[in-house]
Backbone and ligand atoms as CSV (ligand in chain L), in Angstrom:
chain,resi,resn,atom,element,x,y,z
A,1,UNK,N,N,-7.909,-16.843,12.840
A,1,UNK,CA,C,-7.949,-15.558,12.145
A,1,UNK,C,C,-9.333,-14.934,12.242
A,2,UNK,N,N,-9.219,-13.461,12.515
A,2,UNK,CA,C,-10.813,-12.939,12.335
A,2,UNK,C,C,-11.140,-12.793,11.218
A,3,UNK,N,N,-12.589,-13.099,10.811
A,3,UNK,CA,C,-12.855,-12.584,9.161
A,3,UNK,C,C,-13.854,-11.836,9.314
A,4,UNK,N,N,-13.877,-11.193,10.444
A,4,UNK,CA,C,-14.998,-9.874,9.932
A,4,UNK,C,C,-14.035,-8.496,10.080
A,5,UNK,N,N,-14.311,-7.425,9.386
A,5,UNK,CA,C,-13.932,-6.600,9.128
A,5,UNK,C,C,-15.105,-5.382,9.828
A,6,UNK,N,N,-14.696,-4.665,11.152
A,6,UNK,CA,C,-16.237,-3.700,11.184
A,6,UNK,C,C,-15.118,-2.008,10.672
A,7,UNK,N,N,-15.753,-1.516,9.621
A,7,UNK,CA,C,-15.672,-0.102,9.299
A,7,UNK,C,C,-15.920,0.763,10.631
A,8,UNK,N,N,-15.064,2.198,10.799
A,8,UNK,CA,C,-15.886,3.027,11.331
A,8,UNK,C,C,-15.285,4.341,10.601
A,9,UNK,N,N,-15.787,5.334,11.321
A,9,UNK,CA,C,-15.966,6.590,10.556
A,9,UNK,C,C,-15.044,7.699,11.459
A,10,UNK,N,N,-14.916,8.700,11.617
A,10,UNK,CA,C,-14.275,9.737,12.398
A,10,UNK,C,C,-13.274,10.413,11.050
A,11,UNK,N,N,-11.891,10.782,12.241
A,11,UNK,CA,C,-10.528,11.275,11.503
A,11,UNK,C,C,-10.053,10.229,10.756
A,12,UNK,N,N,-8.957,10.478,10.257
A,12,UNK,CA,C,-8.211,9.653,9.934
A,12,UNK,C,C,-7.276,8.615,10.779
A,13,UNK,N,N,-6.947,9.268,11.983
A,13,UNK,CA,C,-6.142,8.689,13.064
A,13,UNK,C,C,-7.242,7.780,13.306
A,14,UNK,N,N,-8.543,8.200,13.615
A,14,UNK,CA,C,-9.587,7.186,14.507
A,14,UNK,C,C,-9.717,6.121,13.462
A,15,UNK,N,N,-9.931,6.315,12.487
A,15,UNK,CA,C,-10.191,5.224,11.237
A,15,UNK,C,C,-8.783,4.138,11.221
A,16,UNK,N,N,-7.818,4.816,11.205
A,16,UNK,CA,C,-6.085,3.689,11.133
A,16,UNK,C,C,-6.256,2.968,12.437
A,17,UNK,N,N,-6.819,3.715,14.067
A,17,UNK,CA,C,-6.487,3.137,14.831
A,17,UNK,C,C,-7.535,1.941,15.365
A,18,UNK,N,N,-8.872,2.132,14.421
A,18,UNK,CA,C,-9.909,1.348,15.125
A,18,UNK,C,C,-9.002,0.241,14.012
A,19,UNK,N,N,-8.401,0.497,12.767
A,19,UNK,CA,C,-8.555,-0.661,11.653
A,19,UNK,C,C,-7.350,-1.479,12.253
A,20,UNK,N,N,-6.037,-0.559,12.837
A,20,UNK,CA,C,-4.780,-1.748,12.554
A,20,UNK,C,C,-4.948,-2.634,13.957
A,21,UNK,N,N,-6.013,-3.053,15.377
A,21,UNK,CA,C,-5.606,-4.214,15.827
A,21,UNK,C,C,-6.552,-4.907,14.603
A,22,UNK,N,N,-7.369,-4.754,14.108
A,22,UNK,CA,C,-8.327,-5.309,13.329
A,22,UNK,C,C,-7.482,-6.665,12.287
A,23,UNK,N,N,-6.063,-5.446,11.163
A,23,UNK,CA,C,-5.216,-6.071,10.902
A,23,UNK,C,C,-5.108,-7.046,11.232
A,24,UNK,N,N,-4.173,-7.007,12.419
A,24,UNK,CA,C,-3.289,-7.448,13.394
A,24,UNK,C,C,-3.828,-8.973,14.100
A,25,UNK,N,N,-5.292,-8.867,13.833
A,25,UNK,CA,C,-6.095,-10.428,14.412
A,25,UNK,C,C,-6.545,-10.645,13.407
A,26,UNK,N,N,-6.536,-10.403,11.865
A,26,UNK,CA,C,-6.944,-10.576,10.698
A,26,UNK,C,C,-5.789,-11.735,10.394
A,27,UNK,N,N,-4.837,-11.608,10.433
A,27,UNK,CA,C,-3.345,-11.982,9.890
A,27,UNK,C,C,-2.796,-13.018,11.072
A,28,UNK,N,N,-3.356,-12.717,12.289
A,28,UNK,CA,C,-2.858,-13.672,13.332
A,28,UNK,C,C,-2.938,-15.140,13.116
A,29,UNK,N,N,-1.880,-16.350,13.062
A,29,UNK,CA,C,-2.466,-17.536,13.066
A,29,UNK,C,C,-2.155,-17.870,11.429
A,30,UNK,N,N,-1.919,-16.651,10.792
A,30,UNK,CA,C,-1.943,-17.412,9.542
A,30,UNK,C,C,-0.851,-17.011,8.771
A,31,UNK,N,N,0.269,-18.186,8.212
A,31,UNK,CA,C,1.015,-18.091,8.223
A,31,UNK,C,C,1.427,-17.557,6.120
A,32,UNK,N,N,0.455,-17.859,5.971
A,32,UNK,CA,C,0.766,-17.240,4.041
A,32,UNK,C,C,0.892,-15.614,4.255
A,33,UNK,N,N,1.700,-15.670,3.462
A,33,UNK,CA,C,1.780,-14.184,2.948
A,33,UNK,C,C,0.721,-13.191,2.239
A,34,UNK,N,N,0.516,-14.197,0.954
A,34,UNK,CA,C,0.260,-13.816,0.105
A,34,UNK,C,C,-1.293,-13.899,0.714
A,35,UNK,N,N,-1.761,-14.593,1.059
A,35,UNK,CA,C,-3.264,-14.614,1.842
A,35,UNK,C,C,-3.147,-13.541,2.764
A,36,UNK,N,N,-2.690,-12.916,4.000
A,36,UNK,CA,C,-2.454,-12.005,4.477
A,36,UNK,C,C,-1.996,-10.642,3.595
A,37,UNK,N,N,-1.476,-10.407,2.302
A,37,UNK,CA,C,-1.131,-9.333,1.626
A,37,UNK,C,C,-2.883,-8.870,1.488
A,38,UNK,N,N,-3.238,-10.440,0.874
A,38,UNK,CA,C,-4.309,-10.033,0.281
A,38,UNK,C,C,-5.624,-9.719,0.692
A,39,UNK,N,N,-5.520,-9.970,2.521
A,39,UNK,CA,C,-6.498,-9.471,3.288
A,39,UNK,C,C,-6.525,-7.922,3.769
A,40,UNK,N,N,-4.979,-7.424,3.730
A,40,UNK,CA,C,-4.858,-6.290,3.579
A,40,UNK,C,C,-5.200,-5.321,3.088
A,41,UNK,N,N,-5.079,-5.564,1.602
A,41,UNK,CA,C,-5.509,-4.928,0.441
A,41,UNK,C,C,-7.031,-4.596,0.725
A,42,UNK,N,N,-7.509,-5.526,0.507
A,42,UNK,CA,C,-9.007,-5.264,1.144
A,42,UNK,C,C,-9.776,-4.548,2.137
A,43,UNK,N,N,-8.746,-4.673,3.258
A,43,UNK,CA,C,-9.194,-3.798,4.809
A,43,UNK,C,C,-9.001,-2.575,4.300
A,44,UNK,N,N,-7.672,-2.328,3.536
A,44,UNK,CA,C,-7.718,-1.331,3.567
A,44,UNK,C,C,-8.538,-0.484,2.691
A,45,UNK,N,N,-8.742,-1.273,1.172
A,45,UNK,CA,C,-9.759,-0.845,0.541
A,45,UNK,C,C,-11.158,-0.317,1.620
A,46,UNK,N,N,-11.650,-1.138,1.661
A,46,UNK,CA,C,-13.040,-1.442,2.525
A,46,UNK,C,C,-12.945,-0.056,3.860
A,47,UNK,N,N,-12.029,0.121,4.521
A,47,UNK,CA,C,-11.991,1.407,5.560
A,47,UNK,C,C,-12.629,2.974,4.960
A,48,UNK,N,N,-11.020,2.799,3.785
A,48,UNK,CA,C,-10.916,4.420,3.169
A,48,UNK,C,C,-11.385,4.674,1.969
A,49,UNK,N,N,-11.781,3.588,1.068
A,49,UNK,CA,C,-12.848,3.631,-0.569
A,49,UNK,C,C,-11.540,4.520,-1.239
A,50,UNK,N,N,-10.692,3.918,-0.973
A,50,UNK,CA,C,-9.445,4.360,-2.247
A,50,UNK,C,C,-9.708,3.378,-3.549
A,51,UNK,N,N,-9.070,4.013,-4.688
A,51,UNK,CA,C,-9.165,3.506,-5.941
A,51,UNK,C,C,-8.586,2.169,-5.739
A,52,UNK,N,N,-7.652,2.041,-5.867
A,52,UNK,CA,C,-5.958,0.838,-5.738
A,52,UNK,C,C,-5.256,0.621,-4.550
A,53,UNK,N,N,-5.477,-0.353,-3.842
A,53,UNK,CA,C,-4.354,-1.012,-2.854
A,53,UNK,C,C,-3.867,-2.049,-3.149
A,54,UNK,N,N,-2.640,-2.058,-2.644
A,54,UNK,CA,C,-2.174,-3.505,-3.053
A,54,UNK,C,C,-0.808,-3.218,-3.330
A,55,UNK,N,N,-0.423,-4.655,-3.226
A,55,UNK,CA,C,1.320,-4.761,-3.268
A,55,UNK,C,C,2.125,-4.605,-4.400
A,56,UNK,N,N,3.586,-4.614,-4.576
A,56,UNK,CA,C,4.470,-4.524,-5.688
A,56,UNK,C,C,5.477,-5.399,-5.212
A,57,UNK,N,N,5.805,-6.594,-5.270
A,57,UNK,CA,C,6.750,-7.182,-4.802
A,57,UNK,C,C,8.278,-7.369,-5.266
A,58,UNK,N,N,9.332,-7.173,-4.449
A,58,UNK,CA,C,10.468,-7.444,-5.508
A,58,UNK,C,C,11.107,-9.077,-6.135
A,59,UNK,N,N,11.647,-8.423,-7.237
A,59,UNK,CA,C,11.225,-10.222,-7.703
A,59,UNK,C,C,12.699,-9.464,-8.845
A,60,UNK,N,N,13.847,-9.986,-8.542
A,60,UNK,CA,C,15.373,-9.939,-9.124
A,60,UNK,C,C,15.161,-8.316,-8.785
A,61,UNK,N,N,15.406,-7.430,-9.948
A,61,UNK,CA,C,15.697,-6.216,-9.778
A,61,UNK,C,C,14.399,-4.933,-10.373
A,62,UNK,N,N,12.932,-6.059,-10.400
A,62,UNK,CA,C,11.798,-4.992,-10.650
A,62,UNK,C,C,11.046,-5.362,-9.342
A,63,UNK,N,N,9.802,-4.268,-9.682
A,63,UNK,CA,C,8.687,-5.004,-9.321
A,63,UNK,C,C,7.456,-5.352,-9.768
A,64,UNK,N,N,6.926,-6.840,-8.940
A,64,UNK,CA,C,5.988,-7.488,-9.476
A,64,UNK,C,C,4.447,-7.473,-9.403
A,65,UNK,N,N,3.831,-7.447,-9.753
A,65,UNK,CA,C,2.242,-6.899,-9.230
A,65,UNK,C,C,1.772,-8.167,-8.046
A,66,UNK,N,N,1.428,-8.065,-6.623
A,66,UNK,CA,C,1.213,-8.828,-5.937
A,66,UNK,C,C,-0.462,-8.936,-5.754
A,67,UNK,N,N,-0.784,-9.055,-4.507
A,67,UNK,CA,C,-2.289,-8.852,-4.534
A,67,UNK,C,C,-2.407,-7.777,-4.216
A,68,UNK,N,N,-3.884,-7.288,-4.882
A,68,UNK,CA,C,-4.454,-6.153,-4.755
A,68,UNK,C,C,-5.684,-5.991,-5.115
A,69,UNK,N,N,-6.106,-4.860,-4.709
A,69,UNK,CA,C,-7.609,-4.287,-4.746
A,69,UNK,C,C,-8.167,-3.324,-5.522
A,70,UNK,N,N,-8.751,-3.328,-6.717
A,70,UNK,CA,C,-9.361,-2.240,-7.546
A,70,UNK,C,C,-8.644,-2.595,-8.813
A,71,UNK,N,N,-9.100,-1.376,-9.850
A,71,UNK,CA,C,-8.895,-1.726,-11.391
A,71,UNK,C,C,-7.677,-2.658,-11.600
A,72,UNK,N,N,-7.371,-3.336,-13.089
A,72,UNK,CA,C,-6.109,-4.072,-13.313
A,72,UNK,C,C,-5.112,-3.276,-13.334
A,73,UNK,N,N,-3.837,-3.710,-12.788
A,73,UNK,CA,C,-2.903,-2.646,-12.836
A,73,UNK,C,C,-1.369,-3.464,-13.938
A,74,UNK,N,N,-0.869,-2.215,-14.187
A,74,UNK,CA,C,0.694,-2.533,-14.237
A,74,UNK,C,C,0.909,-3.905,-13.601
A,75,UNK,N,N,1.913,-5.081,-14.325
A,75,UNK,CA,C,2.275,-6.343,-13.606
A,75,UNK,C,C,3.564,-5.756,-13.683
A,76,UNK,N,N,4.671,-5.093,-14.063
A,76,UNK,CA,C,5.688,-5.108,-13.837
A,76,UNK,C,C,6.018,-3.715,-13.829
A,77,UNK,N,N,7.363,-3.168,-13.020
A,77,UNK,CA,C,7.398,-1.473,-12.722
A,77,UNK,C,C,9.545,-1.758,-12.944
A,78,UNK,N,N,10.061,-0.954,-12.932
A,78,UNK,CA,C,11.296,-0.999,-13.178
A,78,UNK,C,C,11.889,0.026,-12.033
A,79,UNK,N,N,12.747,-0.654,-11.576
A,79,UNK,CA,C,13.879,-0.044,-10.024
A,79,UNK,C,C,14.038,1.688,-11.234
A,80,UNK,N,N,13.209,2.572,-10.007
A,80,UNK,CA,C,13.349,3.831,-10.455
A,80,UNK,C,C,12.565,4.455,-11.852
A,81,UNK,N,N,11.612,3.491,-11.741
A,81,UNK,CA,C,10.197,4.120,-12.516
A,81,UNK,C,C,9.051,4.052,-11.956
A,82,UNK,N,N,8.411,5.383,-12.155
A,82,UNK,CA,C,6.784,5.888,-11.778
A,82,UNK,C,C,7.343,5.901,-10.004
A,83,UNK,N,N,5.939,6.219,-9.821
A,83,UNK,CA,C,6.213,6.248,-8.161
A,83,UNK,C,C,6.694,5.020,-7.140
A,84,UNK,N,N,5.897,4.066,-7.723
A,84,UNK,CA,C,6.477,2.957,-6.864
A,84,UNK,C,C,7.838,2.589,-7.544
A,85,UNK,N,N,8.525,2.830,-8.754
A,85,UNK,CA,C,10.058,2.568,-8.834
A,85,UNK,C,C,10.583,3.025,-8.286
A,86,UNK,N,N,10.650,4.508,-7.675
A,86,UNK,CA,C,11.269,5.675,-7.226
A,86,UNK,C,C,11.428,5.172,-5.248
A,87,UNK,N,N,10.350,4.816,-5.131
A,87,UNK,CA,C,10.055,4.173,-3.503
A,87,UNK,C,C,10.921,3.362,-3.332
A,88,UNK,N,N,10.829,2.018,-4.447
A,88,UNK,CA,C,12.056,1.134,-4.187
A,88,UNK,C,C,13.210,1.255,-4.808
A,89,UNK,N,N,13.384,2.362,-5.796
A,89,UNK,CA,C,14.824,2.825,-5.441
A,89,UNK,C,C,15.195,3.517,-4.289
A,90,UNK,N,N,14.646,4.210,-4.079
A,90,UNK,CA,C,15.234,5.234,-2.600
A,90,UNK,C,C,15.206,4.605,-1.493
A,91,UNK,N,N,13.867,3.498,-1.311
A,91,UNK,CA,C,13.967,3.198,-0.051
A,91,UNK,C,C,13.264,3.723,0.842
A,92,UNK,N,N,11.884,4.613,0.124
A,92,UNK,CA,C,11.781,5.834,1.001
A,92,UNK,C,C,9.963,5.574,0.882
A,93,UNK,N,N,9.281,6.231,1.781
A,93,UNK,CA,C,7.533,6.709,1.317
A,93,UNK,C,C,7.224,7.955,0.188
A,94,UNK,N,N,6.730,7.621,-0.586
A,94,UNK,CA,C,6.770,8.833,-1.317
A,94,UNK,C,C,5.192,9.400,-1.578
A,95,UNK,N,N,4.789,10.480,-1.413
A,95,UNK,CA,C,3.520,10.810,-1.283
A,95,UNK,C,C,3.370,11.915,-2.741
A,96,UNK,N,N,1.876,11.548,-3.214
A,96,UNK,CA,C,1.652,12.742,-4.568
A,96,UNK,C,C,0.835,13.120,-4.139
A,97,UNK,N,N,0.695,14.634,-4.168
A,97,UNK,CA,C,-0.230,15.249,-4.125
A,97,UNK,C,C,-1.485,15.225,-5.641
A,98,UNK,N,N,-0.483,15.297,-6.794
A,98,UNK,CA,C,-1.243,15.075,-8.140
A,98,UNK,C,C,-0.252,14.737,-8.984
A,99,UNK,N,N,-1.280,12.839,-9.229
A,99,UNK,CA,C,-0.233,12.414,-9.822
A,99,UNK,C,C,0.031,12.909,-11.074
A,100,UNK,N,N,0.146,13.997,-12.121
A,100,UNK,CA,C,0.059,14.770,-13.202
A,100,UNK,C,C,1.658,15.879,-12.865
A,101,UNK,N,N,1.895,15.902,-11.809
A,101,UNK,CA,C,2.964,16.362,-11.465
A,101,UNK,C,C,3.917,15.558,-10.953
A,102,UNK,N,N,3.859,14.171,-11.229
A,102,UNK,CA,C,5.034,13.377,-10.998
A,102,UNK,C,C,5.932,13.258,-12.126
A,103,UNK,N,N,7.093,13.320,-12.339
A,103,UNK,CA,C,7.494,13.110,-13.805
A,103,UNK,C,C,8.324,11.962,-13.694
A,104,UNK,N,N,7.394,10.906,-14.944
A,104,UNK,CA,C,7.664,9.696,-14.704
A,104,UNK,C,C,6.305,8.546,-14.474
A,105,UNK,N,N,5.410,9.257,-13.506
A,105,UNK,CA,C,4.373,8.767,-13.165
A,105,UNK,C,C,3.682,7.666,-14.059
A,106,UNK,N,N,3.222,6.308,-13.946
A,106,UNK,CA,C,2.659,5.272,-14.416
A,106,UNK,C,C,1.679,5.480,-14.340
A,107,UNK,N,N,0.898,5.671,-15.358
A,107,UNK,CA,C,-0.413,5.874,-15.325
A,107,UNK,C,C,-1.005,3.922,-15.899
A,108,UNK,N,N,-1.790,3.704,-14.315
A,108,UNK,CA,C,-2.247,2.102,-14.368
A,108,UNK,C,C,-3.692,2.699,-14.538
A,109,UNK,N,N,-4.130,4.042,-14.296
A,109,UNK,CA,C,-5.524,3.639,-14.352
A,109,UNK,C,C,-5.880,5.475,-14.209
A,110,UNK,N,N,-6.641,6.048,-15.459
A,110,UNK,CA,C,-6.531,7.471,-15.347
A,110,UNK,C,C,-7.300,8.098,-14.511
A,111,UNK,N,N,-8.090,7.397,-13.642
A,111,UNK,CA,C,-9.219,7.820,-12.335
A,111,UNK,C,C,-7.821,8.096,-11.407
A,112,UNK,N,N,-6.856,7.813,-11.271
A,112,UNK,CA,C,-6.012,7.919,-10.062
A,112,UNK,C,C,-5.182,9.348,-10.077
A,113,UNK,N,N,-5.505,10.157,-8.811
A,113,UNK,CA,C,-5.530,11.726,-9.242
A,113,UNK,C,C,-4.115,11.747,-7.917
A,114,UNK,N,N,-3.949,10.995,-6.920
A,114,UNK,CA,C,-2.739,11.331,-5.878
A,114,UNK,C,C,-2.510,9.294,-5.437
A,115,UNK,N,N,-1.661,9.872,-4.930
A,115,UNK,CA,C,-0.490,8.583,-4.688
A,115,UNK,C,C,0.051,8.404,-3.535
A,116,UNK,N,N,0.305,7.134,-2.839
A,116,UNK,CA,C,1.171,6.720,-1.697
A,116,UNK,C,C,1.775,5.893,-2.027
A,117,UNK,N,N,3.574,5.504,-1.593
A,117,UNK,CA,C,3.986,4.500,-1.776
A,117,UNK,C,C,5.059,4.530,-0.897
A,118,UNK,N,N,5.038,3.139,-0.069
A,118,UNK,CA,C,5.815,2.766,1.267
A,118,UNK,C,C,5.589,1.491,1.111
A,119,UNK,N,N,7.884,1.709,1.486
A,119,UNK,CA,C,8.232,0.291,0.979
A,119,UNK,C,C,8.290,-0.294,2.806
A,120,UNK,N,N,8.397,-1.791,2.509
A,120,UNK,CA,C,8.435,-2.923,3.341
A,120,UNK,C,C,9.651,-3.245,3.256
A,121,UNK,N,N,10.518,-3.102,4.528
A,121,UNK,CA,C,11.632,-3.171,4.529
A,121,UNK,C,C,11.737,-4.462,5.178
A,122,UNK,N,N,13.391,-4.835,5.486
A,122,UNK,CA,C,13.311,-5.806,6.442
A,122,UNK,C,C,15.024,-5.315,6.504
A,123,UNK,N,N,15.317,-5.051,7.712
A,123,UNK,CA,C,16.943,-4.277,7.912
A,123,UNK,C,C,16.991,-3.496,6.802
A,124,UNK,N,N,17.874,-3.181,5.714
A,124,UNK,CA,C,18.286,-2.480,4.924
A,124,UNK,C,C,17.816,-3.189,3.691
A,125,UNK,N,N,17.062,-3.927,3.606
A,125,UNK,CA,C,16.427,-5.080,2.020
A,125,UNK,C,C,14.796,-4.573,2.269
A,126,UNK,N,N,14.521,-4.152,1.171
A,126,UNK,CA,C,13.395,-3.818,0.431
A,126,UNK,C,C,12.584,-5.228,-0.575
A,127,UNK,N,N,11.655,-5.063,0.088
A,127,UNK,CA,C,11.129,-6.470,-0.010
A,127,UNK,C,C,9.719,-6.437,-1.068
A,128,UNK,N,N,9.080,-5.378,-0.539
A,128,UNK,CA,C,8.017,-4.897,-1.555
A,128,UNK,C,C,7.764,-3.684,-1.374
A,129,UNK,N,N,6.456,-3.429,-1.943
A,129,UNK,CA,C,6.186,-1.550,-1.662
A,129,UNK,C,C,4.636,-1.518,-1.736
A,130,UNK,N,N,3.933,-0.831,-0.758
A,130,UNK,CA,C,2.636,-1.181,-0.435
A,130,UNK,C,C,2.164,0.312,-1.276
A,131,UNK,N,N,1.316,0.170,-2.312
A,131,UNK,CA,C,1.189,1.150,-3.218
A,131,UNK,C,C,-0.570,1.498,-2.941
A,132,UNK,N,N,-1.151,2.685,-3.148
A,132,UNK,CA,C,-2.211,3.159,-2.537
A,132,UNK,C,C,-2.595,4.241,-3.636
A,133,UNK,N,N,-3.575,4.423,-4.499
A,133,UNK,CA,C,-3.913,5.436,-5.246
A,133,UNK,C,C,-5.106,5.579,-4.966
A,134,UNK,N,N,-5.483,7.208,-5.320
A,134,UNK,CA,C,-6.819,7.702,-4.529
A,134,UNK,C,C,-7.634,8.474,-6.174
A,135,UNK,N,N,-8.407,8.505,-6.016
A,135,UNK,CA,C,-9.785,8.947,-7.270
A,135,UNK,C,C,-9.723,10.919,-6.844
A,136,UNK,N,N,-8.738,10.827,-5.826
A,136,UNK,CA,C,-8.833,12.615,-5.470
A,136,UNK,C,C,-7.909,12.982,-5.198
A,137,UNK,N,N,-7.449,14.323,-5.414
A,137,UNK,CA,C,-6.267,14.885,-4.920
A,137,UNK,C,C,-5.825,14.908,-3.822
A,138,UNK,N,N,-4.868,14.982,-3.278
A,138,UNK,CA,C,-4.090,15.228,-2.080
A,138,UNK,C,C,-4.855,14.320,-1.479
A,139,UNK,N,N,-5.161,13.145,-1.412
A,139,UNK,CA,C,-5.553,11.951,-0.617
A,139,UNK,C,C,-4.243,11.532,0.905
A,140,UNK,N,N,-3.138,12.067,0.480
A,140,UNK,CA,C,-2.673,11.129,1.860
A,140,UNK,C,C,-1.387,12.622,1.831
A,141,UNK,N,N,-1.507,12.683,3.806
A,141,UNK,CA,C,-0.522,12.959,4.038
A,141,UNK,C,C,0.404,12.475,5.167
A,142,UNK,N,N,0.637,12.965,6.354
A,142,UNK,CA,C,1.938,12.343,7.011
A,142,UNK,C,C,1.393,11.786,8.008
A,143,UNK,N,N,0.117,11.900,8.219
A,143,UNK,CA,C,-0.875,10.457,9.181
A,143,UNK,C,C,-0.849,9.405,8.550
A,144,UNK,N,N,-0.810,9.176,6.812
A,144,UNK,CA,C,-0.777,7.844,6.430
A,144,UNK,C,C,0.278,7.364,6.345
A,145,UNK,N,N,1.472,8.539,6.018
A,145,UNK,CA,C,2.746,7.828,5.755
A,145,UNK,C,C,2.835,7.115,7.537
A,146,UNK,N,N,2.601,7.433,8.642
A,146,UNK,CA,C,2.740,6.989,9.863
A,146,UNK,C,C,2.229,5.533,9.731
A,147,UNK,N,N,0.538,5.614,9.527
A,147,UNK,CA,C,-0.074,4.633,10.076
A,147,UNK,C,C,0.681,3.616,9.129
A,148,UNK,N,N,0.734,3.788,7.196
A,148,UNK,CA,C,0.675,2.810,6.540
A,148,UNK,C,C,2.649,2.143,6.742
A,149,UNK,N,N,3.322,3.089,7.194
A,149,UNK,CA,C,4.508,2.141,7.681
A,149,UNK,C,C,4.278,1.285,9.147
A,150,UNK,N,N,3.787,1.466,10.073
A,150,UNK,CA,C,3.246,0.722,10.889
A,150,UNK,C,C,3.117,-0.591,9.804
A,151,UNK,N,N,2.136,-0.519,9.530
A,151,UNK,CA,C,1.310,-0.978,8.419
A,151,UNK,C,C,2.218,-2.600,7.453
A,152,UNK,N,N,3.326,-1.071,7.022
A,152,UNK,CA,C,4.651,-2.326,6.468
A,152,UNK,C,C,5.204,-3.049,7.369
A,153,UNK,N,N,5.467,-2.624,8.669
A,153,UNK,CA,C,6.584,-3.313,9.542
A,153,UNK,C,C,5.914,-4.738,9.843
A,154,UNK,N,N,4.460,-4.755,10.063
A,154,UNK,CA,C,3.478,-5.658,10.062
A,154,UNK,C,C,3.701,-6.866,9.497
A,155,UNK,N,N,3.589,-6.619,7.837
A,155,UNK,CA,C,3.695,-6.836,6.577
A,155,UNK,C,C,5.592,-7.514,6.753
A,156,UNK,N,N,6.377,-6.529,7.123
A,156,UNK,CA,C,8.204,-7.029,6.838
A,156,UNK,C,C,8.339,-8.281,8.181
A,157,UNK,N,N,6.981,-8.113,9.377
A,157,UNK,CA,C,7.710,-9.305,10.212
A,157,UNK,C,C,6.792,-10.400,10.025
A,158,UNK,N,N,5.821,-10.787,9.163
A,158,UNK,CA,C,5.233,-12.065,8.152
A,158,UNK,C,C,6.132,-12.545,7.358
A,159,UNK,N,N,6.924,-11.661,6.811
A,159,UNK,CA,C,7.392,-11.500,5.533
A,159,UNK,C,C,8.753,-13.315,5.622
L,1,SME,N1,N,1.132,4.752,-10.499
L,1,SME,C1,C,2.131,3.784,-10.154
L,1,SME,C2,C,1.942,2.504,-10.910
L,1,SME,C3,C,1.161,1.475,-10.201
L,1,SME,S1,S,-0.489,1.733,-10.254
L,1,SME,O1,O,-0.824,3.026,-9.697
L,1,SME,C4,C,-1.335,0.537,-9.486
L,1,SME,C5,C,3.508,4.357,-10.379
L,1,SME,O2,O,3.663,5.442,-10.945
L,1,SME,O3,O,4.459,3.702,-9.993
């Protein structure tokens, strides 16, 4: 496994594309999950200086707080509450522009002003949901929903 992590700077595309072989030989060789979730969390912290990364795992019919990066969060979320319920109910990426206009929205931590959440599928089973909150508005749009499902499929063939 590699354990260095090198940052770089540019777009956003240049930043996802220098980071995910980075991933990709981060995670190689090693077969835990939860050690690989949790190297994730970090890269990705460490790239983009977002507030919160980190997982939501499903565990019976919620989800569970997995590893992650930044303030303490929510340990448990309910199928079809706040943003990441809504993700793993639908099945879907769901992006906030401000989370103050979500209705429903979990507030884990009131610095968190926009939202990403993309679930980890595996065929038609939803496995977890890779959750991403930003300290600024409109933090992510349809370059992250790209890169960060890449991102999951990664994540669903460890899994
Ligand atoms: N805001 C999320 C809860 C999780 S925390 O942001 C880490 C939500 O509405 O589901």
């Amino acid at each position: 496994m590699a354990e260095h992590l090198t940052i770089t700077k540019g777009t956003k595309e240049e930043q996802y594309n220098f980071l995910l072989p980075q991933l990709k030989a981060m995670i190689e060789g090693e077969s835990d999950l939860i050690a690989n979730m949790a190297n994730i969390s970090a890269a990705l912290k460490a790239q983009f200086d977002w507030l919160w990364v980190g997982f939501y795992i499903v565990k019976k019919d919620e989800l569970v707080l997995g590893p992650f990066q930044g303030p303490i969060a929510c340990t448990r979320i309910q199928k079809g509450k706040g943003v990441c319920g809504t993700s793993f109910e639908k099945k879907q990426t769901i992006i906030v522009q401000d989370v103050n206009q979500f209705p429903g929205h979990i507030f884990c931590s009131n610095l968190s002003l926009s939202e990403i959440v993309v679930p980890i599928m595996k065929d038609d089973f939803i496995l977890a949901v890779l959750d991403i909150d930003s300290a600024k508005y409109s933090s992510f749009d349809e370059t992250d929903r790209v890169y960060l499902e890449k991102i999951a499929a990664i994540v669903a063939e460890i899994w």
